[in-house]
N, C-alpha and C positions, 0 to 999 in steps of 0.2 A: 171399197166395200166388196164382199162377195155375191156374187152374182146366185138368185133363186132356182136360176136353169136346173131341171131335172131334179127337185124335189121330189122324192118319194113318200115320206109319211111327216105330216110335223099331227102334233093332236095340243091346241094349246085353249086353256078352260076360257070360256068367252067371261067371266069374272076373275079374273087374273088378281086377288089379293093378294096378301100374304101369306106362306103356309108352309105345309111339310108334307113330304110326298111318301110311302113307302120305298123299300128296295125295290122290290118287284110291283110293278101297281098290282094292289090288293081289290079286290073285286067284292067280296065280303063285307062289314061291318064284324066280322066275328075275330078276325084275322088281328097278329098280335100286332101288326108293323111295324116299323124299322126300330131298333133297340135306341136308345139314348146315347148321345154322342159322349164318349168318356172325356172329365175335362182335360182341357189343355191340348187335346189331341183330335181328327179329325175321324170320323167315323167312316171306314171303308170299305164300300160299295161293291157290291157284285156286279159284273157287267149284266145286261138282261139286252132282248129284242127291241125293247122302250126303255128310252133311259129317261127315265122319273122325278123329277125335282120341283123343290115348292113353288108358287107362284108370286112372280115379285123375285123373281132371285136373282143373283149374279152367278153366271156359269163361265167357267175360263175353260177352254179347251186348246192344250196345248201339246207339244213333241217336238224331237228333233226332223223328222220329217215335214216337213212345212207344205208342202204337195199333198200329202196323205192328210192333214189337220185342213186344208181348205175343202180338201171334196167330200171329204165327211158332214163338216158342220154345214156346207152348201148342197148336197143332200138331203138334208133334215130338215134345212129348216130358208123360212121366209126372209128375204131379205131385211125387212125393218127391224126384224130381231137379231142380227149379226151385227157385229161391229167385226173389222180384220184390223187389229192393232199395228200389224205388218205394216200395212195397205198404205195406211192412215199414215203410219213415220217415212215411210219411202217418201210420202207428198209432200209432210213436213221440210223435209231432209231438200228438198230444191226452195223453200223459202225463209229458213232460217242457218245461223253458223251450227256448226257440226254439236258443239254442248250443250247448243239449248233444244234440239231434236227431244230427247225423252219428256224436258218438262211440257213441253208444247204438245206433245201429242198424248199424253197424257191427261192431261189440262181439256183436252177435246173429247177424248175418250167419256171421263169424268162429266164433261157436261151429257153429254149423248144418253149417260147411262142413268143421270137425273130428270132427265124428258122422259122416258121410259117410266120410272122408279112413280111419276109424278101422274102418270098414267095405268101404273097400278100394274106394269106389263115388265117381264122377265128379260134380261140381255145374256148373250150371249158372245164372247169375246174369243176370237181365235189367235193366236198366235205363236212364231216356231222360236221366241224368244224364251232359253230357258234360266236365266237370273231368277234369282230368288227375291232379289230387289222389285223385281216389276210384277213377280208373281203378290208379292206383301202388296205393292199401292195398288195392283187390282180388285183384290178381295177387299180391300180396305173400301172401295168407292161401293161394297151392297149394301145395299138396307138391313140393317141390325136382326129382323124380326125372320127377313125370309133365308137372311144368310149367304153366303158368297161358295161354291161347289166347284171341286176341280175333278176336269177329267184329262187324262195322260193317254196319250197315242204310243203303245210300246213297239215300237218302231224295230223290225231286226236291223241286226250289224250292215247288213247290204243295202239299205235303204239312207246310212247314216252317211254323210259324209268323209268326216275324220274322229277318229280315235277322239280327240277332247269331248266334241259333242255327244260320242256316244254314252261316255264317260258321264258328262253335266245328266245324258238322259236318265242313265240307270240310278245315279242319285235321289231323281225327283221320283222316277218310278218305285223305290226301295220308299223313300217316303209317303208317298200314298199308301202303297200296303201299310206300311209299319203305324200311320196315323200320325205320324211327327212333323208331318207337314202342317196339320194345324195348328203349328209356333205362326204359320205365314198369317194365317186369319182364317182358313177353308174351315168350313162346317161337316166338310163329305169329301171323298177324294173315291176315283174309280180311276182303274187303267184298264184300257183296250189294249189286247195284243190283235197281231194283224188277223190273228185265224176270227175274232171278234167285229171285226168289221164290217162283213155283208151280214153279219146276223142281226146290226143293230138298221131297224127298218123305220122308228120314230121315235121322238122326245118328246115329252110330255109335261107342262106346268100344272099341278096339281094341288088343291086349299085343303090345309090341315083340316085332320081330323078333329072334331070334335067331342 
């Protein structure tokens, strides 16, 4: 799991329901809030200082930089609200054969995020894993009502390892802008590019408007 060390801002509602957050948290009642997600397709998010989402939700935070995706989300936010999918398969990966690594840690993830879900409280999943396979059975484990949110780490070229990952990156990043990633199941999709990173100071779980 990710370590809390040097959190700077998390702000999470002490009634953590279900709900729907604005783009920008809206401060008003007058204010129009965030437009309705178009179907079939995921609604995509403007970076802001506070990144905003319902309460009850499943947040996947993901890139091909996997250094830059851990100190971000370990930044923001509290330990018991992190899960590191990474973290969690590497541990896997020394007590089972090599095939059944995904289901098992998966299988663990999944439970983690139903203790959470059961308690009325938001997870948040980090991972530098970029399939589309594992991006689909994350979102699939949120709760219907508050919905499943992805955020993309747009990583530059020097930060990437090799040409393929950069490659898998720019796909999912073209997808969240375009909203075609919610084929996967995402409700909201946002990319961070790297100039977006010290500007994002906290996250925020937020109960729909009424």
């Amino acid at each position: 799991m990710a370590s809390s060390d040097g959190v700077r801002s998390v702000k999470i509602g002490a009634d953590e329901r279900t709900g729907w957050s604005s783009e920008r948290p809206q401060r008003t009642s007058s204010g129009p809030g965030r437009p309705k997600r178009p179907a079939g397709r995921a609604l995509a998010v403007a970076a802001s200082d506070t990144l905003s989402f319902p309460s009850g939700s499943l947040v996947v935070v993901t890139g091909a930089d996997a250094v830059t995706v851990h100190r971000l989300v370990a930044r923001l936010l509290p330990r018991p609200a992190l899960v590191s999918y990474d973290t969690l398969a590497r541990a896997v990966a020394e007590k089972v054969p090599a095939e059944q690594v995904g289901e098992v840690t998966l299988r663990l993830v999944g439970k983690r995020v139903a203790e959470r879900q059961a308690e009325g409280q938001a997870t948040v999943i980090e991972t530098g894993d970029l399939s589309t396979e594992l991006r689909s059975a994350l979102a699939a484990l949120a709760d219907r009502r508050a919905g499943s949110h992805l955020v993309v780490l747009d990583s530059g070229r020097k930060a990437v390892g090799d040409d393929e990952r950069f490659e898998a990156l720019r796909a999912v990043v073209a997808g969240a802008r375009s909203g075609e990633i919610g084929a996967e199941g995402f409700s909201t999709a946002m990319v961070l590019g790297r100039v977006d990173l010290d500007k994002v100071t906290g996250i925020e779980f937020v109960q729909r408007r009424r």
